[in-house]
N, C-alpha and C positions, 0 to 999 in steps of 0.2 A: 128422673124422679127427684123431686124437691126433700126437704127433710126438717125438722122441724131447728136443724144445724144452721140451716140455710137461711133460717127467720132471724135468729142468735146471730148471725153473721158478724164478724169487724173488724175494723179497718189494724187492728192490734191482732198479737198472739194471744192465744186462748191455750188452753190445757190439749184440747183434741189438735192443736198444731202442733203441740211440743213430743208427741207420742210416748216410746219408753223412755226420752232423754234424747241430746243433743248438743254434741260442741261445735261451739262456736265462735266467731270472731268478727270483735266490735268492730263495725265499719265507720260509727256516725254515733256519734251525742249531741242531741239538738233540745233544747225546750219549744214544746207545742201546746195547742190550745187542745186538749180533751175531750172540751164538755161538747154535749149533744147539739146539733143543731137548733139554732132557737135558746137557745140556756145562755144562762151567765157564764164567761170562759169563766175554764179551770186549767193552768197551763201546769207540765210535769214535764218531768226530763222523760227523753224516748229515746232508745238505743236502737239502733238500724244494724244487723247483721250481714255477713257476706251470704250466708247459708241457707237468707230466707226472705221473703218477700217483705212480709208484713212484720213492722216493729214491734218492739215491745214496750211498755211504759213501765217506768222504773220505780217500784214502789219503795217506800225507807228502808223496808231489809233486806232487799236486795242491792239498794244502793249501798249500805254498809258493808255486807258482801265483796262488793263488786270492788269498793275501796279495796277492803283487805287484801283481795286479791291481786288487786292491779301497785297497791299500794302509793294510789296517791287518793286524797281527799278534795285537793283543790285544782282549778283547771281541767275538766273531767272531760270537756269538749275536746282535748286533743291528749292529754296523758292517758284517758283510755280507751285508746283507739290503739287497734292492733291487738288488743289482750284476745287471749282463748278464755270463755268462759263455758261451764255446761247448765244447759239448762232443764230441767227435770219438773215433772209436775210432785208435789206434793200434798197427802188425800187431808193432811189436817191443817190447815189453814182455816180462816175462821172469817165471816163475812158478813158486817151486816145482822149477827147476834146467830148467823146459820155455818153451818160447817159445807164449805162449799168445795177446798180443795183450791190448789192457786200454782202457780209457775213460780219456781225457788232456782238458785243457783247457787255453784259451787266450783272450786277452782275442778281442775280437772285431771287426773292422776298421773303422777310421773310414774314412766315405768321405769324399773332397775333398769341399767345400763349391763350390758352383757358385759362378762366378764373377757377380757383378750385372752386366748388363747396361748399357752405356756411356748415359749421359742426355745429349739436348742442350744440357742447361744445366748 
C-alpha cells in the first residue's frame, strides 16, 4: 500500500526519518546541487551519516550548531567528520510564513563517569 508519504518522498531526511531522535556520526560533508530537476541549481552543504542512508542538507542553524559543536567553522569537509551529532525533529520551526516543524540538532549528552569504587588500600 502507497501513502501519500510515498508521493512526499526524498532523496534527503525528513522529519518522519528522524523519528523520536537520533545519534549520529558525520561520515561526509560535501556541497550538492538541491534544486529540483529542471530548476536553476541551488547547491548546499549535505552531510552523509554512518546511521542512515539518506543525507541531510545543512541549513545555517544547524550549521552554527554543528560548528559549535565540532568546533571548527572552517574546513568543515574534513574537521567534521567523525563528530557525533543528535538529530531531533523540532515542532516549531517556521517555513515559508507556515509552522511546518524541521530536523534541529544538538551536541549529544555526556553521561557522568561512574564513580571508581573505594579500594582498601
Amino acid at each position: 500500500m502507497s501513502s501519500l508519504n510515498d508521493i512526499r518522498s526524498s532523496r534527503y531526511l525528513k522529519q518522519e526519518d528522524i523519528g523520536k531522535g537520533a545519534l549520529v556520526t558525520i561520515r561526509l560533508i560535501q556541497k550538492e546541487n538541491v534544486a529540483m530537476e529542471g530548476e536553476k541549481p541551488q547547491h548546499k552543504f549535505i552531510a552523509y551519516f554512518d546511521e542512515f542512508e539518506k543525507p541531510m542538507v545543512i541549513n545555517p542553524t544547524n550549521g552554527e550548531v554543528i560548528a559549535n559543536i565540532t568546533g571548527a567553522e572552517d574546513n568543515i569537509e574534513q574537521t567534521w567528520i567523525g563528530h557525533k551529532i543528535v538529530l531531533y525533529v523540532e515542532p516549531n520551526v517556521w517555513f515559508g510564513g507556515k509552522q511546518t516543524g524541521g530536523i534541529r540538532v544538538r551536541a549529544p549528552k555526556i553521561s557522568q563517569a561512574q564513580p571508581e569504587p573505594d579500594l582498601p588500600f
